[in-house]
C-alpha positions in Angstrom: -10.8 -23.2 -7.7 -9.5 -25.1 -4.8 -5.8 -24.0 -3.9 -4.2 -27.6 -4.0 -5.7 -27.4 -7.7 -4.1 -24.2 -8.4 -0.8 -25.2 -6.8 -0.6 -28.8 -9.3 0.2 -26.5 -12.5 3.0 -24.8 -10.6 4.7 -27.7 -9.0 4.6 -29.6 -12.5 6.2 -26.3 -14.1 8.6 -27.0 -10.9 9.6 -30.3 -11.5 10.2 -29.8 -15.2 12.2 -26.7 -14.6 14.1 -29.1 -11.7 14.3 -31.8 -14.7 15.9 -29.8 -17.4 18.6 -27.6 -15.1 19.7 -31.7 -14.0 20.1 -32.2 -17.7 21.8 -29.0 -18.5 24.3 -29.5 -15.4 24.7 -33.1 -16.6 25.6 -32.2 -20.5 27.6 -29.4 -19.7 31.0 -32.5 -19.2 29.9 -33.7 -22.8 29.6 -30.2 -23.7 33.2 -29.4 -23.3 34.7 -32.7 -24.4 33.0 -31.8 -27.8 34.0 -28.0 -27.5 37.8 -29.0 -26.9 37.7 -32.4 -28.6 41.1 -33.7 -27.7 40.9 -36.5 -30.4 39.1 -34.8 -33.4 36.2 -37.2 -32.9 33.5 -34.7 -34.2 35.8 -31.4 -35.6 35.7 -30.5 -38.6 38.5 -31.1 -41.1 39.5 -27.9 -42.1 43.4 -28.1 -41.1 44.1 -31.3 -41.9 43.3 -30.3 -45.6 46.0 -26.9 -44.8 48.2 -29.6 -43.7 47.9 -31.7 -46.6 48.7 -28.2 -49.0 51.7 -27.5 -46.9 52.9 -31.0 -47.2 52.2 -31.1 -51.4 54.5 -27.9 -51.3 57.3 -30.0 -49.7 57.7 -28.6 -46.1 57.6 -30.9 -43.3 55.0 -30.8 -40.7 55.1 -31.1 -36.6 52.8 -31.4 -33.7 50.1 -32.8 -35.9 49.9 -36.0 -33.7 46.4 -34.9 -32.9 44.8 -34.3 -36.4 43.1 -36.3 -38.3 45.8 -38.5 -40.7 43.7 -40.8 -42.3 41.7 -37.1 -43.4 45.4 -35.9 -44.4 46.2 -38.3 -46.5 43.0 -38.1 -48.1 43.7 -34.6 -49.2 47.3 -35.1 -49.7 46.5 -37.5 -52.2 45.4 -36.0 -55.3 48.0 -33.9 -54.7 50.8 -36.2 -55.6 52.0 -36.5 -59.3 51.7 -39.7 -61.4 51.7 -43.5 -59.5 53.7 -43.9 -56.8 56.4 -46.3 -57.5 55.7 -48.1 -53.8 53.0 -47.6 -51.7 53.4 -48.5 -47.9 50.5 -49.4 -46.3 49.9 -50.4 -42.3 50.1 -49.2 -38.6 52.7 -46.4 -37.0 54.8 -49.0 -36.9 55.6 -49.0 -40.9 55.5 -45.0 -40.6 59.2 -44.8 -40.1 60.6 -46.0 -43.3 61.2 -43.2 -45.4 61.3 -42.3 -48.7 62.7 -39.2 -51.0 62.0 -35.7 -49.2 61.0 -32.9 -49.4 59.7 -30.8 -53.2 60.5 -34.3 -54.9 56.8 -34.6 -53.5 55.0 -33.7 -56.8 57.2 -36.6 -58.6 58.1 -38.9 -55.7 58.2 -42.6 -56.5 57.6 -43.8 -52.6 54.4 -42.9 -50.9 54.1 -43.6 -47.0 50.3 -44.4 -46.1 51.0 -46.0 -42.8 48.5 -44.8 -40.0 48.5 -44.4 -36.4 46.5 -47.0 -35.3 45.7 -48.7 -38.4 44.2 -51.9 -39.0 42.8 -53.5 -42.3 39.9 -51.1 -42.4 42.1 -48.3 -42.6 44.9 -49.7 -45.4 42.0 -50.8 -47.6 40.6 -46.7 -47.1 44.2 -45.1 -47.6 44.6 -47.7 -50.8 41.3 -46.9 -52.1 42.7 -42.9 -52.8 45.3 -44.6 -55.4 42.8 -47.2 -56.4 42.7 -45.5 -59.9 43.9 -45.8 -63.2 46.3 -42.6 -62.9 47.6 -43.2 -59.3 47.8 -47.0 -59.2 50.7 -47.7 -57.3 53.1 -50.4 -58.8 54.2 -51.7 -55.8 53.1 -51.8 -52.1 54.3 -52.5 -49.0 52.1 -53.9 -46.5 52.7 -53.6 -42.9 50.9 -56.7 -41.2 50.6 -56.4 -37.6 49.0 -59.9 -35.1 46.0 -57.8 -35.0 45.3 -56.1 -38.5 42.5 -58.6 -39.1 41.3 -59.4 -35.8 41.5 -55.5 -34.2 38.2 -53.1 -36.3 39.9 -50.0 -35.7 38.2 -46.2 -34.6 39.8 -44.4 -37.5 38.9 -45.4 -40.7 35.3 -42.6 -40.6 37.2 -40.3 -43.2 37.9 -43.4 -45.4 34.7 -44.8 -45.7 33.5 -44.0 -48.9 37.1 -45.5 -50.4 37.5 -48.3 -48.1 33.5 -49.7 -49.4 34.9 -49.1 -52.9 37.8 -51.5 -52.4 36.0 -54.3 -50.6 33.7 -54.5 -53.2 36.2 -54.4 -55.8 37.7 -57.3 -53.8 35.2 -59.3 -53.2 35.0 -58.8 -49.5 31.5 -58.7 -48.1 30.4 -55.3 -46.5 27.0 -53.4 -44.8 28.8 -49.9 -45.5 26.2 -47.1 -43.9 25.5 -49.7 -41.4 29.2 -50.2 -40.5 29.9 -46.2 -40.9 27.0 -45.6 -38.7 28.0 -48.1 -36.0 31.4 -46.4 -36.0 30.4 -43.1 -35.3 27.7 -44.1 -32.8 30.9 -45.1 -30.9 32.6 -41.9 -31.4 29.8 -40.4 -30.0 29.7 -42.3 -27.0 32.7 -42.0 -26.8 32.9 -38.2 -26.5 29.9 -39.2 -23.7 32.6 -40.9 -21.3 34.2 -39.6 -18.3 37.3 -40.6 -19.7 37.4 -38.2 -22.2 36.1 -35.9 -20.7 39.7 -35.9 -18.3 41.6 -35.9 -21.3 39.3 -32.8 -22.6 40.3 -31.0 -18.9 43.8 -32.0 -19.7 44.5 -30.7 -22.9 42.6 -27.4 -22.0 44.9 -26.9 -19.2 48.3 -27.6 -20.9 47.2 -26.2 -24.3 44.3 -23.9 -24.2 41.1 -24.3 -25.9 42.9 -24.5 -29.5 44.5 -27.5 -28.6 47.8 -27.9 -30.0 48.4 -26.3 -33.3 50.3 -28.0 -36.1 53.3 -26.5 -37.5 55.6 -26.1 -40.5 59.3 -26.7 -40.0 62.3 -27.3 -41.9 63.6 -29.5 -39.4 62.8 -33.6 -39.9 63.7 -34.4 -36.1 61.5 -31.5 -33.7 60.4 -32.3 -29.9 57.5 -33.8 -31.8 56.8 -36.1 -34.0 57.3 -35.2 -37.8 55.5 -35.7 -41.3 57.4 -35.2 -43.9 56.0 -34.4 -47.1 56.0 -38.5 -48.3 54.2 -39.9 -45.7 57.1 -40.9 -43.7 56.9 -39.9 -39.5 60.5 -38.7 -37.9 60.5 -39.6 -34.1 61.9 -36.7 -31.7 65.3 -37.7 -30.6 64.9 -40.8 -27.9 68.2 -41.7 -25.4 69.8 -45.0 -26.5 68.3 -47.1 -23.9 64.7 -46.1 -24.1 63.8 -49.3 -26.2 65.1 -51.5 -23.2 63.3 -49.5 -20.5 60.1 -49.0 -22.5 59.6 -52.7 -23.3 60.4 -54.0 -19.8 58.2 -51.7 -18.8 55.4 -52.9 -21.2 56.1 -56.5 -21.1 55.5 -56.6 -17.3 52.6 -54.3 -16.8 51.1 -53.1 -19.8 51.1 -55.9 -22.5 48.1 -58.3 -20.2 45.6 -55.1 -20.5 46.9 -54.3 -24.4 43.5 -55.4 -26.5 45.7 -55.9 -29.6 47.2 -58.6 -27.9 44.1 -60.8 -26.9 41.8 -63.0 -29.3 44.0 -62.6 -32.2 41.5 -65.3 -34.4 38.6 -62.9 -34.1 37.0 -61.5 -37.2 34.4 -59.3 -37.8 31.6 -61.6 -39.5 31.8 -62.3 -43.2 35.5 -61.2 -43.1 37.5 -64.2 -42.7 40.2 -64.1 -45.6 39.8 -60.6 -45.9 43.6 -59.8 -46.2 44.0 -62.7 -48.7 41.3 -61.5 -50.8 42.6 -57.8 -51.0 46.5 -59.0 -51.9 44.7 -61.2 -54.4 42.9 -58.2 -56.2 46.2 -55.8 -55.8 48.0 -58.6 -57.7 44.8 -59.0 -60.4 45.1 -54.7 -60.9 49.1 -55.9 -61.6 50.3 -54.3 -58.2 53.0 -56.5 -56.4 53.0 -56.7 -52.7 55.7 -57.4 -50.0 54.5 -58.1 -46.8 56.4 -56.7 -43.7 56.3 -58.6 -40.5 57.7 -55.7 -37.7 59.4 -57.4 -35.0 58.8 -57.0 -31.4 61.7 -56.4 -28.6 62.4 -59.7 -26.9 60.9 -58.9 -23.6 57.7 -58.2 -25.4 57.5 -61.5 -27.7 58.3 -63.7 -25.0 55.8 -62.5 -22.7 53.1 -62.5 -25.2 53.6 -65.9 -25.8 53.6 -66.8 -21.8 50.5 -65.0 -22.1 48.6 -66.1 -25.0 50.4 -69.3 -25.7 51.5 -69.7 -29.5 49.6 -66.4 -31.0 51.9 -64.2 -32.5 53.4 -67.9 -34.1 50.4 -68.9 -35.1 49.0 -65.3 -36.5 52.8 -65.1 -38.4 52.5 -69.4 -40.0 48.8 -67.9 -41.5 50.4 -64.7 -43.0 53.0 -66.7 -44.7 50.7 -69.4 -45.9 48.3 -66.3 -47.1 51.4 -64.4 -49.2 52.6 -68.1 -50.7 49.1 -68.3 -51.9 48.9 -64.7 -53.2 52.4 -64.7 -54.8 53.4 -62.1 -52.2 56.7 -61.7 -50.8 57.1 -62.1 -46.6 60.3 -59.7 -45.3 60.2 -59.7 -41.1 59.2 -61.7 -38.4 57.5 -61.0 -35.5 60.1 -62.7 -33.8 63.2 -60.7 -32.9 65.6 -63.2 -33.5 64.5 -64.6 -36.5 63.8 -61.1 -37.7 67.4 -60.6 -36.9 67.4 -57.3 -35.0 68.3 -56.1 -30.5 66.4 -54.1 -28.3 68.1 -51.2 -29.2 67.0 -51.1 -32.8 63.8 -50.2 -31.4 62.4 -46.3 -30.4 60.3 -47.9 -27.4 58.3 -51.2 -26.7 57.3 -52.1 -30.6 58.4 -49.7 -33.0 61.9 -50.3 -35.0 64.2 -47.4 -35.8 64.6 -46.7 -39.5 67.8 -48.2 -40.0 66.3 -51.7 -38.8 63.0 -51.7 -40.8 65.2 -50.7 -44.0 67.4 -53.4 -43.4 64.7 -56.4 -43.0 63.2 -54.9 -46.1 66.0 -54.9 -47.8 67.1 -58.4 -47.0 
């Protein structure tokens, strides 16, 4: 056999051992984003269902920022005792308003479902785990941010099974797997980013391979944020004047790169009247609903609307118009002064203290 022959085999076997050791080097970054997994896109559930028995038993929980809450409150859920008297449903910005505390758990009458992050997808999933004839809440509360209908949301994967239930039950058209599959296709490529791969090297450095571990405490206010044992989140102590700092700060270089801010019109096809559609089958099931429109500090609704001309307005007109339809009650505006609250009734750039979202509910 002719030696150039004999050598074709072995530089083949060459360039496929070349090939794979490039592969290997180049998935070793993905590798360790899903070994650490800063975010919980791909970890198992396992503590947020320890989390959810620790909260049934009436102990508050910290440092459980990073968990999964949509997969809490799923386990939490059939937990709780009889129908919740109210029901809160939206974004962080709704997890403030509290409720009763602590062992009243098992008979509480106020249940806070508010998510970080959360957008329609996620309150139809969180509603769907009372969506029965045992745990039906009476009342709910429903937290409508400019860009619940418009924004799809990354965290609704543990709801899907009980956010398909409700849309059908509504009437709102769905493609379910196809929908479920699209969002974890971008989890996935999502662990595949550099991005997260920093935040991976990050959170291995300042916390170690475990990441940080929640905690019970008996405290409500800890350096971290706190769940207590109805839903409701307890911000660590903030100075005075953060709200002014933080939304000056936001208003002049954050809010123009913010994607809840921009295209405020845009739905997902097929889902245009969504939110009118679910208030209409929460009032057919005999549930009454107040809407809550959260303010924003000055510095941040003025520059929106330099930005975006009339959207937050326009996005607030169409929610009234949607509750007078529905029968639903409107408390809030996205506009501070009409809403009736200062800059320093906020924790940071759009989040009210408790004292303030009580009082607009209450008004």
């Amino acid at each position: 056999m002719p030696a150039s022959r004999a050598a074709m085999p072995r530089r083949a076997g060459t360039l496929v051992a070349r090939g794979a050791l490039l592969i290997a080097i180049a998935a070793l970054p993905v590798a360790f984003s899903a070994w650490i997994d800063p975010a919980r896109l791909v970890a198992a559930r396992s503590a947020e269902r320890e989390i959810a028995r620790v909260l049934a038993a009436g102990t508050n929980v910290t440092d459980f920022a990073n968990y999964d809450d949509r997969a809490i409150e799923k386990h939490l859920a059939p937990l709780r005792r009889g129908r919740p008297a109210v029901l809160v449903l939206g974004s962080s910005r709704m997890q403030v308003l509290r409720g009763c505390t602590g062992a009243q758990v098992r008979g509480c009458g106020f249940v806070n479902g508010a998510m970080q992050g959360a957008v329609l997808n996620d309150m139809l999933g969180v509603y769907g785990l009372y969506d029965t004839a045992e745990r039906r809440p009476r009342h709910v509360v429903l937290g409508v941010d400019p860009w619940t209908e418009s924004a799809v949301g990354e965290g609704w994967r543990s709801l899907a099974d009980e956010r398909a239930m409700v849309m059908r039950r509504a009437g709102i058209p769905a493609s379910a797997r196809r929908e479920s599959f699209a969002l974890y296709a971008r989890s996935v490529r999502t662990l595949a980013t550099p991005e997260y791969f920093r935040l991976a090297l990050y959170s291995f450095r300042r916390y170690g391979a475990a990441g940080i571990a929640w905690r019970p405490t008996d405290q409500a206010q800890n350096a971290e944020k706190t769940k207590l044992p109805d839903g409701s989140v307890v911000w660590s102590d903030l100075p005075a004047d953060n709200a002014e700092r933080a939304a000056a700060r936001f208003a002049a270089t954050e809010l123009a790169h913010d994607g809840r801010f921009h295209d405020l019109a845009r739905r997902a096809p097929g889902r245009t009247g969504a939110l009118e559609r679910f208030v209409r089958y929460l009032g057919s099931e005999g549930v009454s609903v107040t809407v809550v429109l959260v303010p924003f500090p000055v510095a941040v609704y003025d520059a929106s609307r330099r930005m975006s001309g009339d959207s937050l307005a326009m996005v607030e007109r169409e929610v009234r118009a949607k509750a007078a339809r529905t029968g639903a009650r409107v408390r809030g505006s996205y506009d501070p002064r009409r809403a009736g609250v200062a800059t320093h009734e906020f924790l940071d750039e759009d989040h009210l203290r408790p004292e303030a979202l009580a009082r607009i509910l209450g008004s």
